[in-house]
Chimera marker file (.cmm) of the C-alpha trace (Angstrom):
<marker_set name="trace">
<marker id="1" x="3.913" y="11.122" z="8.669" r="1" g="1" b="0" radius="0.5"/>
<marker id="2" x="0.645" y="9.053" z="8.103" r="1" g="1" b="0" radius="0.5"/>
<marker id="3" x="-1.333" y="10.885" z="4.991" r="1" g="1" b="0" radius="0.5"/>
<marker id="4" x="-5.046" y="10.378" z="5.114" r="1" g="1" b="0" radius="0.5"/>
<marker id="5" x="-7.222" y="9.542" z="1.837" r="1" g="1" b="0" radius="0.5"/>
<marker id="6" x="-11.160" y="10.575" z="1.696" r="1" g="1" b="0" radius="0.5"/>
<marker id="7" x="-13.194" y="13.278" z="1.413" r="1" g="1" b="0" radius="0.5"/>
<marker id="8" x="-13.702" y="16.065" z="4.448" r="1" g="1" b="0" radius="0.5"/>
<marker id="9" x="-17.346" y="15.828" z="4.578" r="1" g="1" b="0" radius="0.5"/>
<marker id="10" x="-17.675" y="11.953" z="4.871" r="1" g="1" b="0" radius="0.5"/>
<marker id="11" x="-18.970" y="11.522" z="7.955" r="1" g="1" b="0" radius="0.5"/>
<marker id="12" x="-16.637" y="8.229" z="8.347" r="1" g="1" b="0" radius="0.5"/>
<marker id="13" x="-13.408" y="9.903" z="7.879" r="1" g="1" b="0" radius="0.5"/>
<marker id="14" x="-14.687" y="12.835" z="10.181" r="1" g="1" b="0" radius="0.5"/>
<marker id="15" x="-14.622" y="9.715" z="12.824" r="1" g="1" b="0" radius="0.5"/>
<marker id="16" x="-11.122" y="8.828" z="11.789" r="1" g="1" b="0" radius="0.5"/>
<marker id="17" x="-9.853" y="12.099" z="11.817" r="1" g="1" b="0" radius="0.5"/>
<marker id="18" x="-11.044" y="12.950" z="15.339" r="1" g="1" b="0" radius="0.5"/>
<marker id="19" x="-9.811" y="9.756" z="16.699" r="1" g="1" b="0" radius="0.5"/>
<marker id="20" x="-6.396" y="10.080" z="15.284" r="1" g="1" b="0" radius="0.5"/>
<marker id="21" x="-6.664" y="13.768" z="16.765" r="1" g="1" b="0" radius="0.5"/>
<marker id="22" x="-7.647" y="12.678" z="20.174" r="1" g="1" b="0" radius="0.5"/>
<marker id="23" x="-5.132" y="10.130" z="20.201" r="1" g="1" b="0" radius="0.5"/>
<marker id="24" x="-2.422" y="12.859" z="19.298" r="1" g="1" b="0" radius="0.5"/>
<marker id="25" x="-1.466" y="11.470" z="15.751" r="1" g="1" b="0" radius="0.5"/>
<marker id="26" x="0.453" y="13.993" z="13.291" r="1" g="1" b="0" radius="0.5"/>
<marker id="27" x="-1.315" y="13.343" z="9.517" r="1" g="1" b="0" radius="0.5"/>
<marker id="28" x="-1.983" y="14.972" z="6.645" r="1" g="1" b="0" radius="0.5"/>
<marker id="29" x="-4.955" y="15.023" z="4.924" r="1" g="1" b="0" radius="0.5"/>
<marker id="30" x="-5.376" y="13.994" z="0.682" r="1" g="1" b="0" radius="0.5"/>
<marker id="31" x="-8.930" y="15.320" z="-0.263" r="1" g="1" b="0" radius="0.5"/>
<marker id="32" x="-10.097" y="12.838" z="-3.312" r="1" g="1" b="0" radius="0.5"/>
<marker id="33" x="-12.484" y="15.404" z="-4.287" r="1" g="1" b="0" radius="0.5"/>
<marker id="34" x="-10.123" y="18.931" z="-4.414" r="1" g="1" b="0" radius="0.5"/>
<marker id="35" x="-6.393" y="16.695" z="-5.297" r="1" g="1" b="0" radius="0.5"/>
<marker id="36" x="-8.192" y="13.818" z="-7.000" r="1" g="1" b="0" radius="0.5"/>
<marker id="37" x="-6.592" y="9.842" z="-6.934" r="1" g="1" b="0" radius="0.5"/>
<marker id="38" x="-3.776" y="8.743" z="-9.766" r="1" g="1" b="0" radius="0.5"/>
<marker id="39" x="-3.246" y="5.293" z="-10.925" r="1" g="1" b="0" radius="0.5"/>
<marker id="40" x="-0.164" y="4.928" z="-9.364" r="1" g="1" b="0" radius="0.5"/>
<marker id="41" x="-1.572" y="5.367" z="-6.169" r="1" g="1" b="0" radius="0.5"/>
<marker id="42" x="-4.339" y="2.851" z="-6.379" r="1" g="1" b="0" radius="0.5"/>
<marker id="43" x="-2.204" y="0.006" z="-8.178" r="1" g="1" b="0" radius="0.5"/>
<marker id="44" x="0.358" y="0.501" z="-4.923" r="1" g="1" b="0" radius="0.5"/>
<marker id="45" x="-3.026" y="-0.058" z="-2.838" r="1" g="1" b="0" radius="0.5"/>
<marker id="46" x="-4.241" y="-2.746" z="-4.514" r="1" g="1" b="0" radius="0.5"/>
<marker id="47" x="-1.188" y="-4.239" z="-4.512" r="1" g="1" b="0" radius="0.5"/>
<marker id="48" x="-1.363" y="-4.608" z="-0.716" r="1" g="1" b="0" radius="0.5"/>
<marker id="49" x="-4.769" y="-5.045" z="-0.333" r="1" g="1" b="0" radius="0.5"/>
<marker id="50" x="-6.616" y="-5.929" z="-3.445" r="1" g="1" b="0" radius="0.5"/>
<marker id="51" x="-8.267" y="-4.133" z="-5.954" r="1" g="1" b="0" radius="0.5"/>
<marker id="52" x="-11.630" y="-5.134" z="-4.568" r="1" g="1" b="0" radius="0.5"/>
<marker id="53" x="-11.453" y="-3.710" z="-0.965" r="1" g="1" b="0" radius="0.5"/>
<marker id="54" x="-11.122" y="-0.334" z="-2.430" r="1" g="1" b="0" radius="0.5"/>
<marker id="55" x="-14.722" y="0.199" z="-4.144" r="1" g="1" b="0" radius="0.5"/>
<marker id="56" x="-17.529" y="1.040" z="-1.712" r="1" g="1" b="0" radius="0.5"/>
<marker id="57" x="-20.208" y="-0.980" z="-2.912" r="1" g="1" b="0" radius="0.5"/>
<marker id="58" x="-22.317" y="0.158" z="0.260" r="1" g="1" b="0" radius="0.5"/>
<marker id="59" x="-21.580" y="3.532" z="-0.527" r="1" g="1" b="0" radius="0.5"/>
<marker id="60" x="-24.327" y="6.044" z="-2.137" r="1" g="1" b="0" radius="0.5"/>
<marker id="61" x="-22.122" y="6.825" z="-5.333" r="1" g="1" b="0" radius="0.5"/>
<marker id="62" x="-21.926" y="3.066" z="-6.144" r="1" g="1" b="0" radius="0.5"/>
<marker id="63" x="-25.867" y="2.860" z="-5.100" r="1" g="1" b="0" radius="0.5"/>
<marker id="64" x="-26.752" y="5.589" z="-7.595" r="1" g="1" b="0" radius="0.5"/>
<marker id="65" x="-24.381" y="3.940" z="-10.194" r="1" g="1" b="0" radius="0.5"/>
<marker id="66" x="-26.319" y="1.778" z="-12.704" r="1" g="1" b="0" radius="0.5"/>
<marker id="67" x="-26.532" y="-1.803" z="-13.205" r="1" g="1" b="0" radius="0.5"/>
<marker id="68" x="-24.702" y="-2.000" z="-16.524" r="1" g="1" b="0" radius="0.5"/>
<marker id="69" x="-21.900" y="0.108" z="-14.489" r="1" g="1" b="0" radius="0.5"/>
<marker id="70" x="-22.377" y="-1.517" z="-11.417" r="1" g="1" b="0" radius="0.5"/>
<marker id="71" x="-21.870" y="-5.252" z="-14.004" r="1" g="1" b="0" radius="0.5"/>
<marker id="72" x="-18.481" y="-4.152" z="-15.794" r="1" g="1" b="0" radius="0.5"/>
<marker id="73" x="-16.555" y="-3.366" z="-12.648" r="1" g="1" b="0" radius="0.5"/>
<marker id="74" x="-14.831" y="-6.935" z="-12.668" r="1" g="1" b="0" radius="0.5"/>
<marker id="75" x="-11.109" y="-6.257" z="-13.563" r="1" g="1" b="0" radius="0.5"/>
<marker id="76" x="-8.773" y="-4.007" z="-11.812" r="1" g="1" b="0" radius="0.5"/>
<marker id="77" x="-8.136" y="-1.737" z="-14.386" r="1" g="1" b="0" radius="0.5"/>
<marker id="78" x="-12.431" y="-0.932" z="-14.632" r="1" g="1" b="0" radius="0.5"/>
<marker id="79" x="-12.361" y="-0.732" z="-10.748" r="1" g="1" b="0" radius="0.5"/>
<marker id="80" x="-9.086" y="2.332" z="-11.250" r="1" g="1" b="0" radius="0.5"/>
<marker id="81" x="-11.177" y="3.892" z="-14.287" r="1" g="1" b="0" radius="0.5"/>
<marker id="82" x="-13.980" y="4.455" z="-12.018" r="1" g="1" b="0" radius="0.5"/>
<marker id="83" x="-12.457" y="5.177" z="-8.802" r="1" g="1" b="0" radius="0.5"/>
<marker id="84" x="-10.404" y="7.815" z="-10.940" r="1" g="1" b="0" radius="0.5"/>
<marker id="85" x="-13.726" y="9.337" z="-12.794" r="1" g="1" b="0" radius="0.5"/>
<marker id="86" x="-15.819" y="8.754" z="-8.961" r="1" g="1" b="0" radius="0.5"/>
<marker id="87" x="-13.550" y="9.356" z="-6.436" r="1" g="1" b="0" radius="0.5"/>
<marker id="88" x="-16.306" y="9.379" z="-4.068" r="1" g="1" b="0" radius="0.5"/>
<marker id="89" x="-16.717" y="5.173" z="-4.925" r="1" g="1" b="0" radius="0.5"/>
<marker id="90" x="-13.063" y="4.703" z="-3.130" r="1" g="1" b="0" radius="0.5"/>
<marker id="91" x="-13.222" y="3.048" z="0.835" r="1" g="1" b="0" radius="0.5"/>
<marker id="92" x="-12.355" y="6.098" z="3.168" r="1" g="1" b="0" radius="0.5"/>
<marker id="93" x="-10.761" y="6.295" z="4.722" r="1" g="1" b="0" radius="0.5"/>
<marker id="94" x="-7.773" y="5.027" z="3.721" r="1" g="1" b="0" radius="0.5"/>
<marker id="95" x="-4.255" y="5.378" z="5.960" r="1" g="1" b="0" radius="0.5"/>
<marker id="96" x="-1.095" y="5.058" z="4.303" r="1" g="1" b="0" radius="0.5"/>
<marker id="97" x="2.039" y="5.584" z="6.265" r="1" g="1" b="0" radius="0.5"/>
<marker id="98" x="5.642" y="5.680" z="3.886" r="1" g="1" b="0" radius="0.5"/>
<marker id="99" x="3.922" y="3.968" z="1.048" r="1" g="1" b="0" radius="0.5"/>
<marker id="100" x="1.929" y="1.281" z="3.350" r="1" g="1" b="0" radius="0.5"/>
<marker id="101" x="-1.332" y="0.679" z="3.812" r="1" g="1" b="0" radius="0.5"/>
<marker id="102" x="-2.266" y="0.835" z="7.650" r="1" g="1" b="0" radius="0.5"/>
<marker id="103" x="-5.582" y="1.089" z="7.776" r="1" g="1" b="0" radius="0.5"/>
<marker id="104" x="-8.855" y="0.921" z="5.238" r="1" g="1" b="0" radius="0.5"/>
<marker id="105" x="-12.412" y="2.507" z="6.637" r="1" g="1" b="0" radius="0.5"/>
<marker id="106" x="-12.762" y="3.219" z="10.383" r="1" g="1" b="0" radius="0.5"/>
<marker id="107" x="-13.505" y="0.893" z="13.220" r="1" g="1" b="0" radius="0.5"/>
<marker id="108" x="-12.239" y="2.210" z="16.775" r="1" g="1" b="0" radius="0.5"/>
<marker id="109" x="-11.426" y="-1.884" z="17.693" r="1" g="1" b="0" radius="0.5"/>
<marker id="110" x="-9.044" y="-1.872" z="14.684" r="1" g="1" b="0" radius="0.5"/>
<marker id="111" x="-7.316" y="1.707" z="15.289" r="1" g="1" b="0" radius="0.5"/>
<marker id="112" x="-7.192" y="0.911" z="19.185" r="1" g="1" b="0" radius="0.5"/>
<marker id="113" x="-4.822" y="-2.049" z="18.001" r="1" g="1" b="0" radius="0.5"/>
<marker id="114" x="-2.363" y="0.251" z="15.635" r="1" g="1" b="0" radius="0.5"/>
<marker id="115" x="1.055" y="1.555" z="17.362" r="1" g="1" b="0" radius="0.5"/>
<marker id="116" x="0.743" y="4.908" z="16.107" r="1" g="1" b="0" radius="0.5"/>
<marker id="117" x="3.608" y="6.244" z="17.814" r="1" g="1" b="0" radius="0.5"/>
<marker id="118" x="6.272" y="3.682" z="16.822" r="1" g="1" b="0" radius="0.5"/>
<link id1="1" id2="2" r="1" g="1" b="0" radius="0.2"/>
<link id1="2" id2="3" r="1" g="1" b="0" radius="0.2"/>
<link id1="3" id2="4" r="1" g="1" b="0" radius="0.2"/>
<link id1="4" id2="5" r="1" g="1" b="0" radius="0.2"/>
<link id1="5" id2="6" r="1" g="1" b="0" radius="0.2"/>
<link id1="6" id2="7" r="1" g="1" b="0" radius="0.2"/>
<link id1="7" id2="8" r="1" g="1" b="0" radius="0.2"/>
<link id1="8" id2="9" r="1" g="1" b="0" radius="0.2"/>
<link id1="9" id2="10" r="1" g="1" b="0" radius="0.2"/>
<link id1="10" id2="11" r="1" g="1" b="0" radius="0.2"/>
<link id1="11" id2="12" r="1" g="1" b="0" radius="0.2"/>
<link id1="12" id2="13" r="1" g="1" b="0" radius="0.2"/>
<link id1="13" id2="14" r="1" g="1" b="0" radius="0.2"/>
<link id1="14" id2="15" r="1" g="1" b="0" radius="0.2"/>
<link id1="15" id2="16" r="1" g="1" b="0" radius="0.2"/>
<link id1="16" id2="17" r="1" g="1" b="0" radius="0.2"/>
<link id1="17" id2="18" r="1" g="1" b="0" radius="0.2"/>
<link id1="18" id2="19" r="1" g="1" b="0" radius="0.2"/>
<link id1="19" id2="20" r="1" g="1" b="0" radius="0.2"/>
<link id1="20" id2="21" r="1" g="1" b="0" radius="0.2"/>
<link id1="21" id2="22" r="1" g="1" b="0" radius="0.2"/>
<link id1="22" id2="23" r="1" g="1" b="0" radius="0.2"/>
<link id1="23" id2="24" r="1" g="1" b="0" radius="0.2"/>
<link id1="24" id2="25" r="1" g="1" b="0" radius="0.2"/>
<link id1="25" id2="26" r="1" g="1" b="0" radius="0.2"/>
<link id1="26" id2="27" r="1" g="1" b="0" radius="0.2"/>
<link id1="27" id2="28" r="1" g="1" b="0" radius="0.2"/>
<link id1="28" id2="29" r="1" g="1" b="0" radius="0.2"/>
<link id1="29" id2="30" r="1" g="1" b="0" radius="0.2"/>
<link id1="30" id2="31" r="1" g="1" b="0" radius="0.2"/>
<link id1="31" id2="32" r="1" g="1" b="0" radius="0.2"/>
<link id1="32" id2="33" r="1" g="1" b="0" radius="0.2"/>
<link id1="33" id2="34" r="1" g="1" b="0" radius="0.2"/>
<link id1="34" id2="35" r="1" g="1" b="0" radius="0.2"/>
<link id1="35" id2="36" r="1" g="1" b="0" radius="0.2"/>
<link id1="36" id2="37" r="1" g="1" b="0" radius="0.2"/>
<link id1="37" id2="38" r="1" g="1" b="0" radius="0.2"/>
<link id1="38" id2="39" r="1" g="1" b="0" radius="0.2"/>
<link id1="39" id2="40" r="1" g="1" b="0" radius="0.2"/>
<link id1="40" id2="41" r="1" g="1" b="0" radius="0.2"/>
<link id1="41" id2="42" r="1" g="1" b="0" radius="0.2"/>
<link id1="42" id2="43" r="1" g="1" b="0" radius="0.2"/>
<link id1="43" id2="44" r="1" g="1" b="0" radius="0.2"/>
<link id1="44" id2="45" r="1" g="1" b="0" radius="0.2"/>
<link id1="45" id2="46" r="1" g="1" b="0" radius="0.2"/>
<link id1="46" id2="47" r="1" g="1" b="0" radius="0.2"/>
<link id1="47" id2="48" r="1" g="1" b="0" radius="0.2"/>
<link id1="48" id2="49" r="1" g="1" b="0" radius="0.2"/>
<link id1="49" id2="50" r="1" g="1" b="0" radius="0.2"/>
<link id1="50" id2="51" r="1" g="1" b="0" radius="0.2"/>
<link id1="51" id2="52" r="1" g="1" b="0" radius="0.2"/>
<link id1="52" id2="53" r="1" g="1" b="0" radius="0.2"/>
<link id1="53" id2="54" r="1" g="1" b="0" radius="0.2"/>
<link id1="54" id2="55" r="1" g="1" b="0" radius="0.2"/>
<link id1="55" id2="56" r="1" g="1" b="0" radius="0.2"/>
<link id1="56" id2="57" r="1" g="1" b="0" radius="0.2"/>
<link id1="57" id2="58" r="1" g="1" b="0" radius="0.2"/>
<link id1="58" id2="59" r="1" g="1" b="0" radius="0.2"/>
<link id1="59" id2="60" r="1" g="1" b="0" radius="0.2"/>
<link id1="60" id2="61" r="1" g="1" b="0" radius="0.2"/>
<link id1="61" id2="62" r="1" g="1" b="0" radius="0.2"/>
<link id1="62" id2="63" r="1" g="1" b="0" radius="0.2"/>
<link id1="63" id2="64" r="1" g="1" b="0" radius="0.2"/>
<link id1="64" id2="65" r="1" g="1" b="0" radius="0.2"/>
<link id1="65" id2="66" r="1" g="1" b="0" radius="0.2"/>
<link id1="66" id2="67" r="1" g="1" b="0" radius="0.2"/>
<link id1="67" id2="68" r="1" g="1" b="0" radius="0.2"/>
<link id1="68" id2="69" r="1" g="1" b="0" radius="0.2"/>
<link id1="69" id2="70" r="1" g="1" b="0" radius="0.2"/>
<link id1="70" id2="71" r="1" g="1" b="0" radius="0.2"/>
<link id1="71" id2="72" r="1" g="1" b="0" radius="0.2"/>
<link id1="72" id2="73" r="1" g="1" b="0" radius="0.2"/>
<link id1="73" id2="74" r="1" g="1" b="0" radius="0.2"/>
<link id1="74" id2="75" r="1" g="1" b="0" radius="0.2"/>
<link id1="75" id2="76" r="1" g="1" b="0" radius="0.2"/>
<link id1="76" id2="77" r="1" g="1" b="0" radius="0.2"/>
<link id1="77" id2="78" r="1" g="1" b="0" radius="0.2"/>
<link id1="78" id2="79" r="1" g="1" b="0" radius="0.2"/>
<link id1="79" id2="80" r="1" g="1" b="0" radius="0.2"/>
<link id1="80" id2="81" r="1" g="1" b="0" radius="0.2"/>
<link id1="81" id2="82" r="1" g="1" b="0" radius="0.2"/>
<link id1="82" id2="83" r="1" g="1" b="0" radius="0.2"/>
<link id1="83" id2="84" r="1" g="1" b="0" radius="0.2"/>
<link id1="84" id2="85" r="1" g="1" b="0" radius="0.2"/>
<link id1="85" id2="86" r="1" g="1" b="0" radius="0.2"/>
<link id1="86" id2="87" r="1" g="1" b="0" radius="0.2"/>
<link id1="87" id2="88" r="1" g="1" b="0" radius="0.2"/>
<link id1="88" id2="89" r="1" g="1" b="0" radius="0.2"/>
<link id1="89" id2="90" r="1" g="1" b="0" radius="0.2"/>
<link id1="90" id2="91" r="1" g="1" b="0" radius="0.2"/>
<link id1="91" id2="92" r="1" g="1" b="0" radius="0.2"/>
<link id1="92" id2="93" r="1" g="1" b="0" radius="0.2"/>
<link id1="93" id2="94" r="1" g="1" b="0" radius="0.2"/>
<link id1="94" id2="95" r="1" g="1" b="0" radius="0.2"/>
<link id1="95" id2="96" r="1" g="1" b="0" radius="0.2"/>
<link id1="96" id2="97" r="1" g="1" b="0" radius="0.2"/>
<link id1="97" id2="98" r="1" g="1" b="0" radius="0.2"/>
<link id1="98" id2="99" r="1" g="1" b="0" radius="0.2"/>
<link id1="99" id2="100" r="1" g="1" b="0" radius="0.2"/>
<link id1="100" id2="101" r="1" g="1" b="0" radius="0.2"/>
<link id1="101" id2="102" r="1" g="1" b="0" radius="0.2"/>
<link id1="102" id2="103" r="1" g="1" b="0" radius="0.2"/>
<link id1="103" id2="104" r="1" g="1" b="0" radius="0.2"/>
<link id1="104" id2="105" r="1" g="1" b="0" radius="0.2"/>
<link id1="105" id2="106" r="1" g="1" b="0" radius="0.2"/>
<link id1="106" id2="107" r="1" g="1" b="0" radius="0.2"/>
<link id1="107" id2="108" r="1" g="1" b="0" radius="0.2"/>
<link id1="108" id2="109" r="1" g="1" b="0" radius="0.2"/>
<link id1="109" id2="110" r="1" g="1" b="0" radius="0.2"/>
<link id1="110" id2="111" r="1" g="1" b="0" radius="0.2"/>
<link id1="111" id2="112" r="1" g="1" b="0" radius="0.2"/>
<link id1="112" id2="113" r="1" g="1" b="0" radius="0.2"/>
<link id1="113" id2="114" r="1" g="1" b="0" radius="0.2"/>
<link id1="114" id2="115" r="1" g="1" b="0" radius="0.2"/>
<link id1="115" id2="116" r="1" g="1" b="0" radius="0.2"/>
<link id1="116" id2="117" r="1" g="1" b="0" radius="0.2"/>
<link id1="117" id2="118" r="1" g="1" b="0" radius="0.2"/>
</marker_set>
């Protein structure tokens, strides 16, 4: 079963959600904010996709962050402290199916082009 990563009231993950609804794809849903992110979890991530895909720089909690914080966030393990401490920082959503990352964000394009059913 494909688990979904983000937060419920992000407007991008709401899009994700419904699409993977409409489309008639079986999920489960991790809520950063209520079950929280481990390390684990984002070095298995990273390890497929990079450490650096995973912050939201566009986001509003890495906006409001300042520009000391913003500065030190060069290493992997800075980017996991403060994902960890901000979950809200962390891409959403993110779509992990048996340990793999399938998809990072939403963009209708990309999901069109994932085999859900297979």
């Amino acid at each position: 079963m494909y688990i979904v990563y983000g937060i419920k009231n992000c407007n991008t993950v709401k899009k994700a959600l419904d699409y993977l609804s409409q489309h008639g794809v079986t999920y489960s849903f991790h809520d950063y904010k209520k079950a929280g992110v481990t390390k684990k979890l984002l070095s298995s991530w990273s390890a497929q996709i990079g450490w650096e895909p995973l912050i939201n720089k566009k986001g509003t909690t890495w906006r409001a962050l300042d520009e000391a914080t913003k500065n030190s966030i060069t290493s992997k393990a800075a980017a996991f402290d403060l994902a960890i401490a901000k979950t809200s920082v962390i891409k959403r959503p993110l779509i992990e199916l048996d340990g793999k990352v399938i998809a990072l964000g939403f963009d209708e394009q990309t999901y069109d082009n994932i085999d859900w059913h297979s």
